[in-house]
N, C-alpha and C positions, 0 to 999 in steps of 0.2 A: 185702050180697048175701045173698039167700036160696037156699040149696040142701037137697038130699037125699042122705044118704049113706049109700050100702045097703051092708052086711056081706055077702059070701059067706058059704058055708056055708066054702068055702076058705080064710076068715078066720084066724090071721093068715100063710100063707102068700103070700096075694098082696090088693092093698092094698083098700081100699074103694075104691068105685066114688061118683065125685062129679057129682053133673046140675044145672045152674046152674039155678034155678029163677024168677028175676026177677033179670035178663033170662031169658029164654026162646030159647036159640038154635030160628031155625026150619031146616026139613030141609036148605034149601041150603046153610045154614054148614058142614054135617055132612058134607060132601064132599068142602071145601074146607080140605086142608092147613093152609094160614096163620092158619086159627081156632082149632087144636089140639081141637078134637073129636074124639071117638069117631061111626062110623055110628048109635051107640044114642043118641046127644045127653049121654053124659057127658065129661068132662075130662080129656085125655091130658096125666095127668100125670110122667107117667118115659118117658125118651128109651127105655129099653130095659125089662126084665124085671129085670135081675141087678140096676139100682137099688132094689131089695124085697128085702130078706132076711127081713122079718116081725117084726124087731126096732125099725124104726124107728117114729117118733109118726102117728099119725092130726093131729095138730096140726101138722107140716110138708106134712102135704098141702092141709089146709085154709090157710094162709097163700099156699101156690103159688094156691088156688083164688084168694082176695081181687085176689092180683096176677093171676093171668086176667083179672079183673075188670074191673080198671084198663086192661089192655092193651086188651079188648074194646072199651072206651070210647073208646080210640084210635084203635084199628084202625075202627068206626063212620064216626070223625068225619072220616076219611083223611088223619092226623098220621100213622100208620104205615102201611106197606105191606103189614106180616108181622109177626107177635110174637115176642119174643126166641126163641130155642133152648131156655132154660132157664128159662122162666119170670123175670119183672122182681124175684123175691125172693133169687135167687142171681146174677143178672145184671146188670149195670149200664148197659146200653148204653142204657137208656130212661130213666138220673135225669135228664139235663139236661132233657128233657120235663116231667117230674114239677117237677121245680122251678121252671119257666120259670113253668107254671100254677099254682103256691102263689105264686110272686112278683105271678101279674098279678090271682089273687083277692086280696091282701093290698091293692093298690094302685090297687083297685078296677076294672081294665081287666082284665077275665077273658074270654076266646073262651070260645064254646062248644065245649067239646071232647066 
């Protein structure tokens, strides 16, 4: 996944800002709750504010972004309805997904998901 991750001037009291850059959400996604976008077409990543205290990694943001990624690809192919709450990196509700599809590329019967 290709993105852009712009620094505020705010930096590091509140986090970088993440815009998925391939894919390319277009404007409609950006309205729509269940893609976790921003209006600006970047990555809503923290449920609230107080999750940023300015000490955390740029490097757990960017692994939330990967898992966006993965979700996107789901939500796409309409295996999901909505993406997890917390992103598929601290959440589990989406491995048997994720496994189901390593199992059936391993075994050569892969959907496109």
């Amino acid at each position: 996944m290709e993105v852009e991750l712009r620094y505020l001037e705010s930096y590091p009291m509140v986090p970088p800002l993440i815009y998925p850059l391939d894919p390319e959400p277009g404007l409609m996604l950006r309205t729509d709750h269940r893609w976790h976008l921003s209006g600006d077409g970047s990555l809503c990543q923290l449920i609230s504010a107080s999750q940023w205290t300015g000490r955390e990694s740029v490097v757990d943001l960017l692994l939330k972004a990967a898992g966006w990624r993965i979700e996107y690809a789901l939500l796409r192919a309409k295996v999901l309805k909505t993406m997890s709450e917390n992103g598929i990196v601290d959440d589990p509700v989406h491995d048997d997904l994720i496994a189901k599809a390593v199992e059936e590329a391993e075994c050569g019967t892969s959907q496109s998901y």
